[in-house]
C-alpha positions as CSV (number, residue, x, y, z in Angstrom):
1,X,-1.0,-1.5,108.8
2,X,0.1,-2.9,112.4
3,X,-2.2,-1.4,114.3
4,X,-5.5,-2.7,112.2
5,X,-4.1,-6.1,111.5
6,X,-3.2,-6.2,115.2
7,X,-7.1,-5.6,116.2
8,X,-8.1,-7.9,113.5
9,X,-5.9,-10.8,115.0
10,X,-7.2,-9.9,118.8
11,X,-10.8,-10.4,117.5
12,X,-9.7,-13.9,116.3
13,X,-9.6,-13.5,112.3
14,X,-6.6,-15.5,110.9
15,X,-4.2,-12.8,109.5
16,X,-1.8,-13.8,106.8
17,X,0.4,-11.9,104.7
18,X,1.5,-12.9,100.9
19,X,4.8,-11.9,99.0
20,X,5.3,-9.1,101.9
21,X,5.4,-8.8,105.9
22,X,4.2,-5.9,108.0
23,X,6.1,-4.0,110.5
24,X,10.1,-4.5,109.7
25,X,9.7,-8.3,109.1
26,X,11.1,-9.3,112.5
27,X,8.2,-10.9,114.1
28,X,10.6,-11.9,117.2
29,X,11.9,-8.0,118.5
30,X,10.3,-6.2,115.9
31,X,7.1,-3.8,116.1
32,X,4.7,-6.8,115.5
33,X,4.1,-8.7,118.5
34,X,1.4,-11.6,117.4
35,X,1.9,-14.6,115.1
36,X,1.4,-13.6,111.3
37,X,2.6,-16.3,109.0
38,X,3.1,-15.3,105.5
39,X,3.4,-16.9,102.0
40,X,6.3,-16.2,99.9
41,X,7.3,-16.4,96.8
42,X,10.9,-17.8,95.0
43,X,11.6,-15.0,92.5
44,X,14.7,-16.3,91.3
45,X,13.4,-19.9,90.5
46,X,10.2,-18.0,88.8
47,X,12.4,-16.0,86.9
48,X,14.3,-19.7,85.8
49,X,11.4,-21.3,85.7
50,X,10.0,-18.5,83.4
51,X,13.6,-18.5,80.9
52,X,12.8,-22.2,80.4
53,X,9.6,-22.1,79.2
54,X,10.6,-18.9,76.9
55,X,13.8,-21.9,75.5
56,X,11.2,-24.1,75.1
57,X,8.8,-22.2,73.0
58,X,11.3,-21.3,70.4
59,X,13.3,-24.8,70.7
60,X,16.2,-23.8,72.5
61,X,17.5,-21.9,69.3
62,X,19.1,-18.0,68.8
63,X,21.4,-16.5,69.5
64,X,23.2,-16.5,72.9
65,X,23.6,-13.4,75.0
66,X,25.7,-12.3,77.8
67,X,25.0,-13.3,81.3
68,X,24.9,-11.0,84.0
């Protein structure tokens, strides 16, 4: 995907990548060599964020299980 996004940034569109980068990720020494900013996401808070909301909705009852 380097090579298109890399014609599509020379012609001016805005590239942007979400929850992935292109290339090896190393936009300083890596293959990519213009600026692609990217939106990323927190999978560890989601996955809190997402066991709360599951206590919540049966009142923070049942039985416990082991954590990893």
């Amino acid at each position: 995907m380097i090579q298109p996004l890399q014609k599509a940034h020379d012609a001016g569109l805005p590239v942007i990548t979400v929850d992935t980068y292109i290339g090896d990720g190393d936009y300083v020494n890596g293959p990519v060599k213009f600026r692609c900013p990217f939106i990323a996401s927190d999978n560890e808070l989601g996955g809190k964020i997402a066991c709360q909301a599951l206590a919540d909705a049966v009142g923070d009852k049942g039985s416990s299980i082991s954590r990893m």
